[in-house]
C-alpha positions in Angstrom: -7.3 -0.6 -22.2 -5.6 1.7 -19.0 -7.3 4.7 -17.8 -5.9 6.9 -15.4 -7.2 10.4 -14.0 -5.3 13.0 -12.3 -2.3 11.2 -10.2 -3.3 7.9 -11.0 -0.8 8.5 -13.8 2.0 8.1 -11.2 1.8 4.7 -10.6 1.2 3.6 -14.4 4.3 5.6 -15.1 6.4 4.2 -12.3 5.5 0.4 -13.5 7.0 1.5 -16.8 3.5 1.6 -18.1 3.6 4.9 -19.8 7.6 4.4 -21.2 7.7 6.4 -24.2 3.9 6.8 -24.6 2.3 10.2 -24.2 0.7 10.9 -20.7 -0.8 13.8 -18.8 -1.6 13.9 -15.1 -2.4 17.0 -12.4 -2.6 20.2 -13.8 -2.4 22.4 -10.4 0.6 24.6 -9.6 1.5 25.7 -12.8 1.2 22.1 -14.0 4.6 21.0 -12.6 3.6 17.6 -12.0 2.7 17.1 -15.4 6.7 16.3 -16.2 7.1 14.2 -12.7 5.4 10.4 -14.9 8.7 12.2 -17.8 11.3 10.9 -14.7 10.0 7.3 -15.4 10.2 7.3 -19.5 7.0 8.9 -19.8 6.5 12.1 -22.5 4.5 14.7 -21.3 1.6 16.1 -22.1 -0.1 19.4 -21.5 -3.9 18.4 -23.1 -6.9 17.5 -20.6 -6.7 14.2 -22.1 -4.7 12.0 -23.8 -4.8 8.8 -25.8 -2.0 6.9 -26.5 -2.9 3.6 -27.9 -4.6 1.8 -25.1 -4.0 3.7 -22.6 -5.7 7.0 -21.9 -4.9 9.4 -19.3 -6.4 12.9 -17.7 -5.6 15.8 -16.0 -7.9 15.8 -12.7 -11.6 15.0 -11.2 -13.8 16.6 -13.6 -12.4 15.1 -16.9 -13.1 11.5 -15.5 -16.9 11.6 -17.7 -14.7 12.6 -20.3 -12.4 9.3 -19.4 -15.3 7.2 -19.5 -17.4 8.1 -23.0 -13.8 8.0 -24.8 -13.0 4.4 -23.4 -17.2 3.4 -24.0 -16.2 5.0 -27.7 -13.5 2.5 -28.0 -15.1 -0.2 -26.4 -18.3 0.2 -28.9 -18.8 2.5 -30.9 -19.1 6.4 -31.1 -22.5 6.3 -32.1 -23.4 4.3 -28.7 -20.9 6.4 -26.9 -22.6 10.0 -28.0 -26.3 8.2 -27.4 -25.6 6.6 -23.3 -24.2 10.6 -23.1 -27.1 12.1 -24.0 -28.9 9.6 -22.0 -27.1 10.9 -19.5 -27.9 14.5 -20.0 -24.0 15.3 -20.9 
């Protein structure tokens, strides 16, 4: 499993990580930088966050507790994943 929040989709995509595999990144400024991973065979996406296989990618700081039940989801199971958030008062 990758995951990447905000611009730590720029180095995944320049590694060739993301090549042909469905990414998003920062969403300020109009959300320009969202095509900049596209220049390294990346396809954009404009969602908050995105799974593509193993590798799941967000849009900036505040979706990283998002990042972190969907990979705990994976890594378990959705039933843990939904109880540690409520444990967690999210």
């Amino acid at each position: 499993m990758i995951a990447s929040v905000c611009v730590a989709a720029f180095p995944l995509a320049k590694s060739g990580v993301l090549k042909g595999r469905k990414a998003t990144t920062c969403h300020l400024c109009g959300g320009y930088k969202r095509k900049e991973p596209e220049e390294s065979g990346a396809v954009p996406g404009n969602e908050w966050l995105v799974v593509d296989g193993n590798i799941i990618t967000s849009s900036c700081p505040k979706t990283a507790p998002e990042v972190t039940f969907r990979l705990l989801e994976i890594l378990t199971t959705k039933e843990k994943a939904h109880q540690i958030r409520e444990a967690m008062g999210f």
